[in-house]
C-alpha positions, 0 to 999 in steps of 0.5 A: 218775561224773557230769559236769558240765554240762547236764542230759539231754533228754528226747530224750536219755532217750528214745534210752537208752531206745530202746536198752534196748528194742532189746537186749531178748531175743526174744520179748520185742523182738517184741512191744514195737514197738507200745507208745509211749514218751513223755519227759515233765517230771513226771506230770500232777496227775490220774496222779499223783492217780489213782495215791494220789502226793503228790510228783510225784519219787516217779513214774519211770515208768508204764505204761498199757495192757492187759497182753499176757495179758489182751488178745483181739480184743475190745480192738481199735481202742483206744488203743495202749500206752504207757509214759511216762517222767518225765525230772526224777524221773529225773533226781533218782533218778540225781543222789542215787544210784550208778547209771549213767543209762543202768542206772537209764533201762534199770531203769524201762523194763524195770519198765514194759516188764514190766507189758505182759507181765504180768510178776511183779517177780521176772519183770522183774529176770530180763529186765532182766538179759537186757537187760543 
């Protein structure tokens, strides 16, 4: 059920999210205290161009980094991994469907959580479940 009032902030989302990540299983929550989470309004024109978007709604999330299975001690000294997480489209997929803020929040964070591990989709459904 949605209430009425004030939007939730970007640092409202950002503390979902932050519960999602905390109730990861283990291994897994071991190996994200690394990785930045940042709320942002919308992608930025040169992600979204770079990634072939139109619609600055259609992006919920993004990760950028090295994927976990393709790093090596080569990769250090670089930038760490993020994953942003664009607050109005988010906002816009929760307005228009029938999921819980905090289900759809927990669903974008573990699909990009997943792509830091290296996950599979089929991968990333299984630990969004244990998430859960």
């Amino acid at each position: 059920m949605r209430r009425h009032g004030a939007p939730p902030s970007a640092a409202e989302l950002e503390a979902i999210a932050r519960r999602v990540l905390e109730r990861l299983p283990r291994p897994f929550a071991d190996h994200v205290g690394q990785v930045v989470l940042q709320v942002e309004e919308f992608a930025d024109e040169a992600t979204l161009r770079s990634l072939g978007i139109d619609e600055p709604f259609d992006l919920t999330g993004l990760y950028e980094g090295l994927p976990l299975t393709e790093k090596s001690v080569e990769h250090s000294g670089t930038l760490p991994d993020r994953v942003r997480l664009f607050r109005r489209p988010i906002l816009d997929e929760w307005a228009t469907g029938d999921d819980s803020l905090e289900r759809l929040v927990a669903h974008v964070v573990i699909h990009e959580i997943g792509h830091h591990f290296g996950f599979s989709d089929e991968d990333m459904h299984a630990l969004e479940e244990g998430a859960a």
